[in-house]
C-alpha positions as CSV (number, residue, x, y, z in Angstrom):
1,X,27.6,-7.5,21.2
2,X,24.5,-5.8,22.8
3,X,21.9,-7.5,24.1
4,X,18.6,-8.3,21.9
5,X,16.9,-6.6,24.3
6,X,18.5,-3.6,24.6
7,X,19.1,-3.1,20.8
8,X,14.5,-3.9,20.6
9,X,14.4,-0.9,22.9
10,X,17.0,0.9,20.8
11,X,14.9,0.7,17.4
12,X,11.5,1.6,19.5
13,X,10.1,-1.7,20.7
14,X,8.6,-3.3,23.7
15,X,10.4,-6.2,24.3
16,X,8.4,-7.4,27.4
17,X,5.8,-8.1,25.0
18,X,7.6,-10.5,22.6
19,X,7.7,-13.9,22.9
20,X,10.4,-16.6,23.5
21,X,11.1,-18.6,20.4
22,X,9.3,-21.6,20.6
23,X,10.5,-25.3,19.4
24,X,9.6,-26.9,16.4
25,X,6.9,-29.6,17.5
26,X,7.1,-31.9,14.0
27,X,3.5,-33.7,15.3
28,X,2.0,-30.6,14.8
29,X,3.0,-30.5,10.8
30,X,2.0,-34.0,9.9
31,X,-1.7,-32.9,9.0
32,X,-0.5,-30.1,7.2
33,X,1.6,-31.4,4.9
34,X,-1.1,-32.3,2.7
35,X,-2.8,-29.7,2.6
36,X,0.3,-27.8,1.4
37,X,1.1,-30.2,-1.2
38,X,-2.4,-29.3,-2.3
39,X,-2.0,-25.6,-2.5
40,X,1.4,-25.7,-4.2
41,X,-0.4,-25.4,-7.8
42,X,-2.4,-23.1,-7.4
43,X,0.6,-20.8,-5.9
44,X,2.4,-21.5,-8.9
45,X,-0.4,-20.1,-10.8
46,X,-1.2,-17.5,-9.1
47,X,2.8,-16.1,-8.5
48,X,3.3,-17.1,-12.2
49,X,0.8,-14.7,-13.2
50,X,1.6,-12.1,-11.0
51,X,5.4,-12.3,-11.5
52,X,6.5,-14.2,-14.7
53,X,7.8,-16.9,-12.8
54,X,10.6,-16.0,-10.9
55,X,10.3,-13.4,-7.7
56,X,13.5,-11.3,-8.1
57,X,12.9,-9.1,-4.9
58,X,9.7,-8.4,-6.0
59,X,10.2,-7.9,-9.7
60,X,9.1,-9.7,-12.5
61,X,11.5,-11.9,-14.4
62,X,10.3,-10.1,-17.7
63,X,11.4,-6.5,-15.5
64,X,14.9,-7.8,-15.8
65,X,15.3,-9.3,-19.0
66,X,15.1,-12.9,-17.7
67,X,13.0,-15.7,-18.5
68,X,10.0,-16.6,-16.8
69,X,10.2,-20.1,-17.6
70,X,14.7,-20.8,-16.6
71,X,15.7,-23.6,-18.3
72,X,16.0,-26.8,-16.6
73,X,19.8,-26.8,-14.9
74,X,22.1,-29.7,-14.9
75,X,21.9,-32.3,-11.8
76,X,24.8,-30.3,-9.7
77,X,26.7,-31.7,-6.5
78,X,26.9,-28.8,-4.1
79,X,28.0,-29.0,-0.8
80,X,24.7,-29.0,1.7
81,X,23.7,-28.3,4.7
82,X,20.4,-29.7,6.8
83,X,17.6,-31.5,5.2
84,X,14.0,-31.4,4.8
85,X,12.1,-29.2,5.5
86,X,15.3,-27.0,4.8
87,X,18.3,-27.7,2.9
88,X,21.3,-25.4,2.0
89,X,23.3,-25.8,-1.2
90,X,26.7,-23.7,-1.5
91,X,29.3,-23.2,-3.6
92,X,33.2,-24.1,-3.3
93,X,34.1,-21.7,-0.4
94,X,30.7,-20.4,0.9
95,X,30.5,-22.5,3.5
96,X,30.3,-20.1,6.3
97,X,28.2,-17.6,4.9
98,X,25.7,-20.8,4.1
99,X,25.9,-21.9,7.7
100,X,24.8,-18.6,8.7
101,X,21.3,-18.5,6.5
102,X,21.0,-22.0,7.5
103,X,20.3,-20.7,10.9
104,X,18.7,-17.3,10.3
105,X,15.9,-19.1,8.5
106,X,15.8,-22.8,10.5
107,X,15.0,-20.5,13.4
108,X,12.1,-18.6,11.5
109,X,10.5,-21.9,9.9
110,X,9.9,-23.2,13.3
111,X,8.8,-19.7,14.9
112,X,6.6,-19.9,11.9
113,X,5.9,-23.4,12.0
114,X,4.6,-23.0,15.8
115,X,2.9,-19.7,15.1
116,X,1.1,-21.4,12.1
117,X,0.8,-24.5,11.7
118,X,3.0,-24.1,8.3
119,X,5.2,-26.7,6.7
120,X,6.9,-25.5,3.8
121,X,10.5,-27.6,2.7
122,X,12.8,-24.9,1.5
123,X,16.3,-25.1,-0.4
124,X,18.7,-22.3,-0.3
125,X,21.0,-22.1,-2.7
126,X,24.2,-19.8,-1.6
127,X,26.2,-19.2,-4.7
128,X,29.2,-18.0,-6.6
129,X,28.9,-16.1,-9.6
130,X,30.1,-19.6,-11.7
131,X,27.2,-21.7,-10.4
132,X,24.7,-18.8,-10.9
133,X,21.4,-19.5,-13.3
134,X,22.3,-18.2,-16.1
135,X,18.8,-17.5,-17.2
136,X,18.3,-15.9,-13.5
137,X,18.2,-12.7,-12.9
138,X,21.9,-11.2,-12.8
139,X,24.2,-12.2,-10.2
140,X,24.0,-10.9,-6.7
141,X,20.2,-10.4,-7.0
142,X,18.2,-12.9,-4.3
143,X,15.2,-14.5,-5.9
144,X,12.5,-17.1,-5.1
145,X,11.2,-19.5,-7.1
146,X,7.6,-21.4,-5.5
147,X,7.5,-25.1,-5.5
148,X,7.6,-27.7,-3.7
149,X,10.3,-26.9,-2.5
150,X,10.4,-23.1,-2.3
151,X,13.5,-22.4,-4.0
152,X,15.7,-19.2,-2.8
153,X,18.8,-18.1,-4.5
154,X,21.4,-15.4,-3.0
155,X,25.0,-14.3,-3.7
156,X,27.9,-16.2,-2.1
157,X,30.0,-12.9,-2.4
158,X,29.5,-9.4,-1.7
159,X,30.1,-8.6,-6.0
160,X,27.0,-8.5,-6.9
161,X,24.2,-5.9,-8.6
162,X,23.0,-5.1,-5.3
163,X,26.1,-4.3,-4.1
164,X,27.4,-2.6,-6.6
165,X,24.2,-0.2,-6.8
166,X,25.0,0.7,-3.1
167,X,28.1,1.1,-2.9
168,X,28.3,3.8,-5.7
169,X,27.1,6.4,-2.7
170,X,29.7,5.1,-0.4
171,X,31.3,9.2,-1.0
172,X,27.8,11.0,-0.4
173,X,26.4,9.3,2.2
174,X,24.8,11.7,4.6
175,X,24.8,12.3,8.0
176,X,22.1,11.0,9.5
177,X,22.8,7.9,7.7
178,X,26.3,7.3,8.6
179,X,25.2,8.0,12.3
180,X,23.0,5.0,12.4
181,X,25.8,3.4,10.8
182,X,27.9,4.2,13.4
183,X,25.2,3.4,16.2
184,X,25.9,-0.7,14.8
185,X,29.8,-0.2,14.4
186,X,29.3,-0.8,10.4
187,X,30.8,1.5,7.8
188,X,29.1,2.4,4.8
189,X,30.4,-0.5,2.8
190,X,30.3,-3.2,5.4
191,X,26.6,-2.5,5.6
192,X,26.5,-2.5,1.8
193,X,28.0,-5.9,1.6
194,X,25.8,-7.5,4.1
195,X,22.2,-6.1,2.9
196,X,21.7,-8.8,-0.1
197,X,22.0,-11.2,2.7
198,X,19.5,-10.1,4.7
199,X,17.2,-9.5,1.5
200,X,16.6,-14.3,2.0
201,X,15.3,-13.6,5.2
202,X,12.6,-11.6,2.6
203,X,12.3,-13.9,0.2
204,X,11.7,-16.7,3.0
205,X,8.8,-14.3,4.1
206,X,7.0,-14.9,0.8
207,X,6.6,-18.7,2.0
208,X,4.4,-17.3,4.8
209,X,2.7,-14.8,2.7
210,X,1.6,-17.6,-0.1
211,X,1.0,-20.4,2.9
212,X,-1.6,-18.2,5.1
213,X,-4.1,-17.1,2.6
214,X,-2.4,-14.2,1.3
215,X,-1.2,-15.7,-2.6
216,X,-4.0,-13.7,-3.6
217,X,-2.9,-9.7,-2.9
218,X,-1.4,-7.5,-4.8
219,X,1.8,-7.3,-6.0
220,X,3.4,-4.3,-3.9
221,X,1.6,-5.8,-1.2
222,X,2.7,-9.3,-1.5
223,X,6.5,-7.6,-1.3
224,X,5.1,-5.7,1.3
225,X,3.9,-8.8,3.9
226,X,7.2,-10.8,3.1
227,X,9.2,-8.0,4.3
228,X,6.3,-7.8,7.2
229,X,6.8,-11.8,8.4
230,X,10.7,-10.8,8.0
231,X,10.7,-8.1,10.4
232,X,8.4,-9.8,12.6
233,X,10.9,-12.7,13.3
234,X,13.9,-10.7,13.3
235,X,13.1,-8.2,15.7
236,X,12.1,-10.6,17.9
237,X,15.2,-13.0,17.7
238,X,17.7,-11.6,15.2
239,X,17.3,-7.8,16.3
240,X,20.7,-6.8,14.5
241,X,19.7,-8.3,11.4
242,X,16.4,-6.0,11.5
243,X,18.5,-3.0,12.4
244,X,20.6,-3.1,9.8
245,X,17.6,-4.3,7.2
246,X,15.9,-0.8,8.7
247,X,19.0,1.7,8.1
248,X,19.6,0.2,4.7
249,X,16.1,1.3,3.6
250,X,17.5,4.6,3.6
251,X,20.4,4.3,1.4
252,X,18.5,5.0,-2.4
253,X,18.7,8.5,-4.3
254,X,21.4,9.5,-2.0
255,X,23.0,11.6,-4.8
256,X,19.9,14.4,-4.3
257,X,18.4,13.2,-7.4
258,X,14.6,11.8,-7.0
259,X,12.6,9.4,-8.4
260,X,10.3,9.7,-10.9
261,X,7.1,7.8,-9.8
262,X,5.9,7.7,-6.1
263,X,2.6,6.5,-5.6
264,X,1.4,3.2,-5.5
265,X,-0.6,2.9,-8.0
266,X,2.4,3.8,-10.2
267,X,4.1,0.8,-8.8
268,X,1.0,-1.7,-9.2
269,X,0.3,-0.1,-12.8
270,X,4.2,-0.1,-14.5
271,X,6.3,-2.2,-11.9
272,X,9.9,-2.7,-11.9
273,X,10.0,-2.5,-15.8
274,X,7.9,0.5,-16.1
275,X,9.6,2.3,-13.2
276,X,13.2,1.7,-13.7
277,X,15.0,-0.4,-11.1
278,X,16.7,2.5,-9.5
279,X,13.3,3.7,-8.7
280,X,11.8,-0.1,-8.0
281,X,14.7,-0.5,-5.5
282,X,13.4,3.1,-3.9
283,X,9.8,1.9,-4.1
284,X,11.5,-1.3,-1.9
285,X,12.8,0.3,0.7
286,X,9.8,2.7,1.3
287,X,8.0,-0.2,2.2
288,X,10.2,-1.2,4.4
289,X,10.3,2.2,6.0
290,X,6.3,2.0,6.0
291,X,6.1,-1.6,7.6
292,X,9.2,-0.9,10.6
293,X,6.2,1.9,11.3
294,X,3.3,-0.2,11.2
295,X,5.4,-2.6,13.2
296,X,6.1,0.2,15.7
297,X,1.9,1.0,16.2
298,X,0.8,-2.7,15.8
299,X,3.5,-5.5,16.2
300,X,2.6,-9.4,14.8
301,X,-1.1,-8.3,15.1
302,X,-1.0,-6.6,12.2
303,X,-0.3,-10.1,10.7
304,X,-3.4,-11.4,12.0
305,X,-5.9,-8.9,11.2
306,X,-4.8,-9.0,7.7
307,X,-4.8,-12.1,7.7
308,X,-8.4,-12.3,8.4
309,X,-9.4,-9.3,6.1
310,X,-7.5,-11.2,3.2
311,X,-8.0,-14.4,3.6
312,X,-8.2,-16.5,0.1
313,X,-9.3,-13.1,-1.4
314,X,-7.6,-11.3,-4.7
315,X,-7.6,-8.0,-4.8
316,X,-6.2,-4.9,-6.4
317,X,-4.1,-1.9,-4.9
318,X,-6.9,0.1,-4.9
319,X,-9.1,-2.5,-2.8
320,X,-5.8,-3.2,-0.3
321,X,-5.9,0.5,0.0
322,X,-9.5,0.4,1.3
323,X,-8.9,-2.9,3.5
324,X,-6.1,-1.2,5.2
325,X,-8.1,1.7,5.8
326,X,-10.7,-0.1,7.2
327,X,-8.8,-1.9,9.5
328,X,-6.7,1.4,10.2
329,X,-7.9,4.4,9.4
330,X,-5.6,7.1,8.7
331,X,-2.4,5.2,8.3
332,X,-2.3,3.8,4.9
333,X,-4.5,6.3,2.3
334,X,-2.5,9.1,2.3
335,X,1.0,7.7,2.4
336,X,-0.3,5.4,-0.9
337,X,-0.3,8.8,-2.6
338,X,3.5,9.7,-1.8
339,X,5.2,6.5,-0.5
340,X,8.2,8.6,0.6
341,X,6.2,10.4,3.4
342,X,6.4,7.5,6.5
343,X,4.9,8.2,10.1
């Protein structure tokens, strides 16, 4: 297995400039724990307004045909892993897979938690498709509920929607593709199976994105900073997770057809239910091409400064759009027109 460092340089970063994962200091998080207790309903409001209730990588719960208001479900026994601030529920036989989120995010909450000052109890829940929600969104599909506590769902198997809607280009995948493929020693389908796992290391992002001021953007941007505090971390200390997160982003419309809205106001206006979710899941992955670019020019400062332009603010795409351009001229107007053009 290569080196985090040498696979940083690989994708185009500086890895002298990263920092060393720092420990969680639990002093540091008793003062805040009010204060997030405080903010937890007026998340709630503000993420039920925006998106029906349930975050289903980034769509609405009404985009899918789901409820945005899932029935209360039955006391269950799962197995677990941890305890506050994070717990992991599995089913019968995912232990291993469960383990393995368990660590991915316990090592971002405390590079978050130092970075921050931000205490947010999470439970993952890592299940089969017999303990899925049945008023979720379908099976295989990560989603994040808010609360207290923030409550992430992903598959336990690689069966699932996300899956499925990959693998379908398995016999058309280019070249270009399948030689980044081959860069990580993944096939097409490997890579296939393992993207909806990397897709909780997103939804965990939206805990930073509501915690630091930012419950208040946009919706494309609110999908966009989760992905942002995702790839922040993993670059830094799960580089082959960020890798293969990157590559992925490529593998929509691989069958030479194209999608039928491309701008970002499109998105903002219609979303996932007025787009399609063939061209939603496109719209997804430009922003992740978009952001691995911003991260190239501007690292975790890019955090910071919009952290400061956005602070406790709500604002549409079209004010984002002029924030963004403010802060970097240039680099965010006229790739809103055409998301599929990325530096």
């Amino acid at each position: 297995m290569e080196s985090s460092t040498v696979l940083m340089e690989e994708m185009g970063f500086d890895s002298s400039s990263l920092h060393e994962e720092l420990a969680l200091d639990s002093d540091s998080l008793v003062n805040v724990r009010s204060m997030n207790e405080f903010r937890i309903t007026r998340l709630q409001n503000r993420f039920n307004r925006l998106f029906g209730g349930i975050l289903i990588m980034g769509a609405s719960a009404a985009a899918m045909g789901c409820s945005s208001t899932p029935e209360t479900q039955e006391e269950t026994s799962f197995a677990t892993i941890g305890s506050s601030p994070l717990t992991v529920e599995y089913s019968d036989g995912a232990e291993e897979l469960a383990q393995l989120q368990y660590e991915r995010i316990n090592g971002m909450m405390k590079f978050y938690a130092s970075q921050y000052d931000i205490q947010q109890d999470v439970l993952i829940r890592i299940l089969n498709s017999d303990d899925w929600e049945t008023q979720g969104p379908p099976y295989g599909m990560p989603s994040i509920r808010p609360g207290n506590p923030l409550v992430i769902t992903g598959p336990a198997t690689a069966d699932g929607v996300i899956v499925q809607d990959v693998i379908q280009y398995a016999d058309v995948v280019p070249v270009f593709l399948q030689e980044k493929l081959d860069g990580i020693g993944l096939t097409f389908e490997e890579a296939a199976q393992q993207y909806p796992d990397l897709i909780v290391y997103h939804e965990a992002g939206h805990a930073y994105q509501f915690n630091v001021g930012l419950d208040g953007v946009n919706r494309w941007f609110a999908e966009f900073m989760a992905s942002y505090f995702m790839v922040n971390y993993t670059i830094q200390h799960d580089p082959e997770a960020a890798q293969l997160f990157e590559i992925m982003s490529y593998a929509t419309y691989l069958d030479g057809s194209t999608p039928n809205y491309v701008t970002l106001d499109d998105l903002e206006r219609l979303y996932a239910d007025g787009v399609g979710m063939q061209n939603y899941d496109w719209y997804q992955k430009q922003l992740n091409l978009k952001l691995f670019s911003v991260y190239r020019n501007h690292g975790a400062d890019f955090i910071d400064a919009v952290i400061e332009a956005f602070d406790g603010k709500q604002v549409t795409s079209e004010e984002t759009i002029a924030i963004l351009e403010k802060l970097y001229p240039g680099e965010f107007a006229q790739w809103a027109q055409d998301v599929s053009v990325t530096d």
